[in-house]
C-alpha positions as CSV (number, residue, x, y, z in Angstrom):
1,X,-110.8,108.0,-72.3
2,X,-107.6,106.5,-73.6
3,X,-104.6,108.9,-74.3
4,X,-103.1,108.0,-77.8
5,X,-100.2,109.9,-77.5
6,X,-98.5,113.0,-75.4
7,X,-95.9,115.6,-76.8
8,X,-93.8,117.5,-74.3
9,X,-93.6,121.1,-75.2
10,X,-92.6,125.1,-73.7
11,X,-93.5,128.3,-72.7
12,X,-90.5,130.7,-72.7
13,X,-91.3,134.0,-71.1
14,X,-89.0,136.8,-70.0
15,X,-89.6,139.1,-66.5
16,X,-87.8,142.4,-66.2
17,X,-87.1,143.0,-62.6
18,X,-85.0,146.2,-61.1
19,X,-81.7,144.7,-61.9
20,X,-82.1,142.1,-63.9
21,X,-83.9,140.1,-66.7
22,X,-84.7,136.5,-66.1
23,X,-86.0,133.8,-68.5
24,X,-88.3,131.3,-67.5
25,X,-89.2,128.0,-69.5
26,X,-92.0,126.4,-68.1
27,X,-92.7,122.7,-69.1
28,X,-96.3,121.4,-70.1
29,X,-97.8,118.4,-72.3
30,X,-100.2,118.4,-74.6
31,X,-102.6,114.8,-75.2
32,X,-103.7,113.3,-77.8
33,X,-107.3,111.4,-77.5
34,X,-109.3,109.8,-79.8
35,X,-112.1,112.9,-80.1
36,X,-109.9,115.8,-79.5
37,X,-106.2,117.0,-78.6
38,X,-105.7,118.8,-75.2
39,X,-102.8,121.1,-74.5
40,X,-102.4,123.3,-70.9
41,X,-104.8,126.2,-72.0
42,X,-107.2,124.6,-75.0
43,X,-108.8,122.1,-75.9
44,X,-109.3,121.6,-79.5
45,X,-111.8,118.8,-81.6
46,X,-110.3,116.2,-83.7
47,X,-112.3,117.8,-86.3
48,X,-111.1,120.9,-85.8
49,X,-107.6,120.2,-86.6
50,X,-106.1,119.8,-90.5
51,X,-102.7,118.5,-89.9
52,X,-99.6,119.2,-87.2
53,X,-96.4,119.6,-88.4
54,X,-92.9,120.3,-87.0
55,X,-89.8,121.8,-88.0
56,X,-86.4,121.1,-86.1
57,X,-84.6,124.5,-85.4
58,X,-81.7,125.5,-83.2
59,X,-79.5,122.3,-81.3
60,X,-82.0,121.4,-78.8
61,X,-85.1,123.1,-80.1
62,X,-87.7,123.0,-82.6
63,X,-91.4,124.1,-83.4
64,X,-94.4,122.0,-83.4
65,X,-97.4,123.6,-85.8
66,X,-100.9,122.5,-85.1
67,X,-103.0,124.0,-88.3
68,X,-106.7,124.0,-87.1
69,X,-109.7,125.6,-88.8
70,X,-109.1,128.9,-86.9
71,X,-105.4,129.3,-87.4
72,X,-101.8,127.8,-86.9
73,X,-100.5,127.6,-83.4
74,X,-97.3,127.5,-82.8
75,X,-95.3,125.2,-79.9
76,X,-91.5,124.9,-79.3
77,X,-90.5,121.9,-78.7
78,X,-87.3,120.1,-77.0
79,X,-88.5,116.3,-77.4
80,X,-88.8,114.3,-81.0
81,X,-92.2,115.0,-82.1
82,X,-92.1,112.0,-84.8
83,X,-94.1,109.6,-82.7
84,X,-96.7,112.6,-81.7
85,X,-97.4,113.4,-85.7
86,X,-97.8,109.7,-86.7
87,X,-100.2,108.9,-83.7
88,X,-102.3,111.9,-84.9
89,X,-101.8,110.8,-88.5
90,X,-102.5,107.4,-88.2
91,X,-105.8,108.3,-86.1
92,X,-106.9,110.9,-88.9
93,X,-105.7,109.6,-92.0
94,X,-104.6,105.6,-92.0
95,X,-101.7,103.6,-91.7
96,X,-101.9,104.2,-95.2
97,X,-100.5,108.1,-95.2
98,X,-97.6,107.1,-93.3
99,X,-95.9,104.5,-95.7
């Protein structure tokens, strides 16, 4: 199966060593197919998923909402999610909802 479209996103977590406290950003993508939209550690159905949304935040940073039948989840996001949001759109709703 075809990907439509794939959206870069990040996991920020922090470790406390002896000494110090490191951050680590690690990179993953999450796909958009035709029947469902895959990210590192779900899977979710096209039909299980109402809308995605973003919001720009800080310079380089912003947050990348996918609103699914069970709850919002949250991604932060470095790259321009624009293209991500219409594939989905167009492939849910028409060319019609993006004019």
């Amino acid at each position: 199966m075809d990907c439509l479209a794939s959206q870069r996103y990040v996991l920020i977590r922090q470790e406390i060593g002896w000494i110090e406290k490191r951050t680590i950003e690690e990179t993953f993508e999450m796909h958009l197919f035709p029947d469902q939209l895959v990210t590192s550690s779900e899977t979710f159905p096209l039909k299980q998923i109402l809308d995605i949304s973003y919001r720009k935040s800080e310079e380089d940073m912003g947050y990348l909402y996918l609103h699914t039948t069970s709850g919002v989840r949250t991604f932060i996001i470095k790259d321009d999610p624009k293209p991500f949001v219409q594939a989905f759109h167009r492939l849910t709703k028409g060319d019609a909802y993006l004019s």
